[in-house]
ROSE-4610 file (N, C-alpha, C; in Angstrom, 1 decimal, always signed):
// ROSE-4610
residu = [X/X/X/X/X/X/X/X/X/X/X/X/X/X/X/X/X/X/X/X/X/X/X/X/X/X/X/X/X/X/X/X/X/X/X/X/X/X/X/X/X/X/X/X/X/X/X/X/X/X/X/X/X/X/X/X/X/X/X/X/X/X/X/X/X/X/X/X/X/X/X/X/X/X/X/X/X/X/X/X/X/X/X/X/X/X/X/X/X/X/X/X/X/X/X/X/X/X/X/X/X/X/X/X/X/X/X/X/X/X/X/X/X/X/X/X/X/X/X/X/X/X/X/X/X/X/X/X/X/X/X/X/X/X/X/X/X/X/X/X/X/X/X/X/X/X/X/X/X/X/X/X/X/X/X/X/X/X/X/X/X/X/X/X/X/X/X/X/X/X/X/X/X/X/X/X/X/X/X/X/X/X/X/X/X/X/X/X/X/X/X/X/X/X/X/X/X/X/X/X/X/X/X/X/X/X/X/X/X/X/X/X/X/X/X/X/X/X/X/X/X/X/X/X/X/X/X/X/X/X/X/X/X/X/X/X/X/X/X/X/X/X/X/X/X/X/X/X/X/X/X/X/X/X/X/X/X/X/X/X/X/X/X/X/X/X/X/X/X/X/X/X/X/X/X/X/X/X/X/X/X/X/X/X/X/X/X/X/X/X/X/X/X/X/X/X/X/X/X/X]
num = [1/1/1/2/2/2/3/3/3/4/4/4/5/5/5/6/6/6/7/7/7/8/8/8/9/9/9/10/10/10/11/11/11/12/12/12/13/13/13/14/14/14/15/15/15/16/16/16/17/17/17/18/18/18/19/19/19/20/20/20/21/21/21/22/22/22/23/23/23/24/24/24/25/25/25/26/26/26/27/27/27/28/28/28/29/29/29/30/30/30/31/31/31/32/32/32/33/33/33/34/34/34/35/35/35/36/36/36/37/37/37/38/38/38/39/39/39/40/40/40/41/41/41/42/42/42/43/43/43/44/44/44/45/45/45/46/46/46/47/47/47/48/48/48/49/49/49/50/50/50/51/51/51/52/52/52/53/53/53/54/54/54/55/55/55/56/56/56/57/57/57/58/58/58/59/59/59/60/60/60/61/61/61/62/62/62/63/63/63/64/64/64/65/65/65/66/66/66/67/67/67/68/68/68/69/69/69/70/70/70/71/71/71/72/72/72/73/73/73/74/74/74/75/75/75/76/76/76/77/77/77/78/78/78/79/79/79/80/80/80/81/81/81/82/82/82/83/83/83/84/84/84/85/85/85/86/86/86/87/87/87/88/88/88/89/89/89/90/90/90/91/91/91/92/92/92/93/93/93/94/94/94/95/95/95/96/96/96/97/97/97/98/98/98/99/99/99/100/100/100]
x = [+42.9/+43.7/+42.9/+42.9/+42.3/+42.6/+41.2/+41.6/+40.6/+41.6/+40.7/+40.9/+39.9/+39.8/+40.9/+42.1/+43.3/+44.0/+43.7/+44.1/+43.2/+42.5/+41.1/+41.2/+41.7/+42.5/+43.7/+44.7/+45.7/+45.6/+44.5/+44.5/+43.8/+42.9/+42.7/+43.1/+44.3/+45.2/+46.2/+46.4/+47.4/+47.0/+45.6/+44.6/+44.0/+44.5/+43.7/+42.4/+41.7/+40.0/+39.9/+39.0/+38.1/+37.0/+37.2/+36.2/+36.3/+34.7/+34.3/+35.1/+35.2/+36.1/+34.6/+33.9/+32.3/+32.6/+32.4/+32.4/+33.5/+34.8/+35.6/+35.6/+34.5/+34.6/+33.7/+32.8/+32.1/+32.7/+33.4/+34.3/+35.0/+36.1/+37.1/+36.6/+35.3/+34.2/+33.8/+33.8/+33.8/+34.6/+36.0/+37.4/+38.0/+37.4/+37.3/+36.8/+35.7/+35.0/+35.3/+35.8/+36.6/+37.4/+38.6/+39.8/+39.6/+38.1/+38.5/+37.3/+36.7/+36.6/+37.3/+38.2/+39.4/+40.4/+40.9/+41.1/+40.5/+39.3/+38.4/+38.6/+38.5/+39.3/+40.3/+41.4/+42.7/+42.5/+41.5/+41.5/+40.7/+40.2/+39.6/+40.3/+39.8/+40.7/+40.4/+41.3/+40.8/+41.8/+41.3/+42.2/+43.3/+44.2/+45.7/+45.4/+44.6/+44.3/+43.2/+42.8/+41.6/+42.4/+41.2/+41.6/+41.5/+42.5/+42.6/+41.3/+40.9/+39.7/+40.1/+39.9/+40.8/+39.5/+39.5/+39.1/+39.5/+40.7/+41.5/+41.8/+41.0/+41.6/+42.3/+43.4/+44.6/+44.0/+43.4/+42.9/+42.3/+41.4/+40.9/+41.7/+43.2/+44.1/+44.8/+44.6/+45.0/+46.5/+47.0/+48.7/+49.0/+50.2/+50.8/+51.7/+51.2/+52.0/+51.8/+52.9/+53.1/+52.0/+51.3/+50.6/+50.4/+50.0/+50.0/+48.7/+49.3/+48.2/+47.7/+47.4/+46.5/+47.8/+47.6/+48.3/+48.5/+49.5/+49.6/+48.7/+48.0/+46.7/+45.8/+45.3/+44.4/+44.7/+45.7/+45.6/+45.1/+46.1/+46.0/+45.1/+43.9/+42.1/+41.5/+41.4/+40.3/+41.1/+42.2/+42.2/+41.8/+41.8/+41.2/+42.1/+43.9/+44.6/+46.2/+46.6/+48.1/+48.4/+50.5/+51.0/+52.2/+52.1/+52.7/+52.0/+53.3/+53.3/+52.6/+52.8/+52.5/+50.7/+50.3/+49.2/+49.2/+48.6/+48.5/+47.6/+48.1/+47.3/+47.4/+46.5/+46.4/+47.4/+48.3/+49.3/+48.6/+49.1/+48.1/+49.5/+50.5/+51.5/+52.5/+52.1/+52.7/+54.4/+55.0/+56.3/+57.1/+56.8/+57.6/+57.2/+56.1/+55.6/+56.7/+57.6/+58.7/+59.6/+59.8/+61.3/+61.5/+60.8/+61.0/+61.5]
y = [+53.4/+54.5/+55.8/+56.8/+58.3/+59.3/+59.8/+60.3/+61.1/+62.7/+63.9/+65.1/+66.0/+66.5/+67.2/+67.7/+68.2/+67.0/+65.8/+64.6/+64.9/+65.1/+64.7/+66.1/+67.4/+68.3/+68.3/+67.6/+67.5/+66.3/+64.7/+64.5/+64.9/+65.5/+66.6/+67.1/+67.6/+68.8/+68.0/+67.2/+66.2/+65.8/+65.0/+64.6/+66.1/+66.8/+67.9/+67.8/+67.8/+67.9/+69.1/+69.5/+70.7/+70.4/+70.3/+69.9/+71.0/+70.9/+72.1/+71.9/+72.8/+72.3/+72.1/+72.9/+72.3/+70.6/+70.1/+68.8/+68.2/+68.7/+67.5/+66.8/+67.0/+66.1/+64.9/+65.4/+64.5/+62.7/+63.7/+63.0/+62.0/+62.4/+62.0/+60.5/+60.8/+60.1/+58.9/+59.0/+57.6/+57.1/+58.0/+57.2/+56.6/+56.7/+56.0/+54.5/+54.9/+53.5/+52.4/+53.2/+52.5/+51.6/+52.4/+52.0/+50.9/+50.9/+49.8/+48.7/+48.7/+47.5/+47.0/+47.1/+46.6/+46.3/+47.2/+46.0/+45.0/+44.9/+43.6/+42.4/+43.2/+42.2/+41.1/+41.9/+41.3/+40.5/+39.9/+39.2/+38.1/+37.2/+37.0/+35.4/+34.1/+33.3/+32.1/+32.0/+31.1/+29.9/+28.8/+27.7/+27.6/+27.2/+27.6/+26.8/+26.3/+25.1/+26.4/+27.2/+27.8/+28.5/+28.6/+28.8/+30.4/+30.7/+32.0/+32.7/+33.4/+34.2/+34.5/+34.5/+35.1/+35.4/+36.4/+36.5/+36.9/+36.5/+36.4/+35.2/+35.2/+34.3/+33.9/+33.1/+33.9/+33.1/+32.3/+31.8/+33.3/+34.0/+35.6/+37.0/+36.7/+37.4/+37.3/+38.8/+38.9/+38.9/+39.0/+38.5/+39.7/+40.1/+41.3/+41.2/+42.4/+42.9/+44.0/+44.3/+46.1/+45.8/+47.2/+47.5/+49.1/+49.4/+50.4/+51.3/+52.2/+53.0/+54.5/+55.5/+56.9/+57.7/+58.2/+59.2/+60.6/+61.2/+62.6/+63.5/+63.3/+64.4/+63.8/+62.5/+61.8/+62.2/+62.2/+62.1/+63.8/+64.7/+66.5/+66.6/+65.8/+66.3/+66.9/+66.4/+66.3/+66.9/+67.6/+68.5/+69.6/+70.6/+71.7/+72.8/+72.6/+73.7/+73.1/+72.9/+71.9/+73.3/+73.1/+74.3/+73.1/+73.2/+72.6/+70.7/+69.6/+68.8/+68.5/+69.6/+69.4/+69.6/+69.0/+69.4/+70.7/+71.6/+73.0/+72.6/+72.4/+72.1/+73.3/+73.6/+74.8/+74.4/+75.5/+75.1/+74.7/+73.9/+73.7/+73.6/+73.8/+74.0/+75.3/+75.6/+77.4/+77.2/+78.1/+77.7/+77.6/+78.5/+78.9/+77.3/+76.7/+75.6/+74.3/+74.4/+73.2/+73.6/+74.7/+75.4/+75.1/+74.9/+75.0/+73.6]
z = [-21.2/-21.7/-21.7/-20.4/-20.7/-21.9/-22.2/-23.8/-23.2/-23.0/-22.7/-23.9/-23.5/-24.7/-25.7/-24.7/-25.1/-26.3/-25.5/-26.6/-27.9/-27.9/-29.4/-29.9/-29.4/-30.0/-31.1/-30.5/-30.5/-32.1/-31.8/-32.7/-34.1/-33.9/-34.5/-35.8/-34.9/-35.4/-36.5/-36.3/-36.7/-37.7/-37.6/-38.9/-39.9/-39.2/-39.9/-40.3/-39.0/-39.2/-38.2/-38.8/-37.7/-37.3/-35.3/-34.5/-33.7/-33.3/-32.4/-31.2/-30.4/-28.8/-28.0/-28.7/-27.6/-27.7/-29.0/-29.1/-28.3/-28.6/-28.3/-27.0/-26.3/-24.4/-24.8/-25.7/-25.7/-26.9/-28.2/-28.5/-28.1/-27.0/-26.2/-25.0/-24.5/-24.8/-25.4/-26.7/-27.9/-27.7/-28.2/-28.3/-27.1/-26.0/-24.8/-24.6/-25.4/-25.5/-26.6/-27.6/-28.8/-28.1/-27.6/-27.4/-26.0/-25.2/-24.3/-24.9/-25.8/-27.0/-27.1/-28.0/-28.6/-27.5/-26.4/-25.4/-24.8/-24.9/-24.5/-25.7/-26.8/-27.8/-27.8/-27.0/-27.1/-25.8/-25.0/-24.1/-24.3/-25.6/-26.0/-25.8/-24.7/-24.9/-26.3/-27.0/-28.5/-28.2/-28.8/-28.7/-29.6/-29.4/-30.0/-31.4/-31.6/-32.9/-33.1/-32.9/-33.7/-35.5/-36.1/-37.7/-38.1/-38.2/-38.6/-39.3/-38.9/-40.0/-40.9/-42.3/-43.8/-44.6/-45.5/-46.7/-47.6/-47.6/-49.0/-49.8/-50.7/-52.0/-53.0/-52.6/-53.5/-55.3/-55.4/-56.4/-57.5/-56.5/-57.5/-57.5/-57.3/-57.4/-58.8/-59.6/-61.0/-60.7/-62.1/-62.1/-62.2/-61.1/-61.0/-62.4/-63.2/-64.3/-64.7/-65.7/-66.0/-66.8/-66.8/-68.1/-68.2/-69.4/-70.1/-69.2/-68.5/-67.9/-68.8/-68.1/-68.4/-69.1/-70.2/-70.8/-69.8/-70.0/-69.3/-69.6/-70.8/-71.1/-69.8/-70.6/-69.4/-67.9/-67.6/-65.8/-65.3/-66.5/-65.9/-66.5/-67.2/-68.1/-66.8/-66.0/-64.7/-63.6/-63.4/-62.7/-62.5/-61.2/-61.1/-61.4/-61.1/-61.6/-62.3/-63.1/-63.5/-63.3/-63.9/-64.1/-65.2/-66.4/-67.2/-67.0/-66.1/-66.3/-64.6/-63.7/-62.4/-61.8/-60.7/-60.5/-59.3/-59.3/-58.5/-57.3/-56.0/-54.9/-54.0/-53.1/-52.3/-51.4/-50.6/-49.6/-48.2/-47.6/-46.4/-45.1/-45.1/-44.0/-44.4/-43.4/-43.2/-43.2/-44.0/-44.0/-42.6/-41.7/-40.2/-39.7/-39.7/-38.6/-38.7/-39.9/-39.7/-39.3/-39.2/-38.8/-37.5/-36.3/-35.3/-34.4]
């Protein structure tokens, strides 16, 4: 799968990180090499009798139940801005960008 720099732009932009465009060739680059790992992965011949890898134990799984969590003081203590009962986050999508 080619992944050129306009791609690593683009994902980028989407993840909302800020990368240099110097960087991104080199970037594009990794995720090159990532992604044909993990195709080498899926080529992997296993015996149809092989045992799943797990590390989950369902034995040290607590019992899903309701319980009494953080008070509304508690949760808005450790914020940086509420406005009554809400938390105040900086806007990060321009109103025009969904309109289109």
């Amino acid at each position: 799968m080619p992944i050129d720099k306009s791609e690593v732009l683009r994902i980028a932009r989407l993840a909302r990180c800020r990368i240099d465009p110097d960087e991104a060739e080199g970037l594009a680059g990794d995720l090159e090499r990532i992604v044909a790992h993990i195709d080498r992965l899926s080529e992997v011949d296993l015996p149809d009798d092989a045992e799943r890898l797990t590390y989950f134990d369902a034995d040290h799984v607590r019992p899903d139940r309701a319980e009494d969590g953080l008070s509304l003081d508690e949760v808005l203590r450790n914020a940086p801005a509420t406005d009554g009962t809400f938390f105040l986050v900086p806007q990060i999508v321009d109103k025009d960008e969904g309109d289109s």
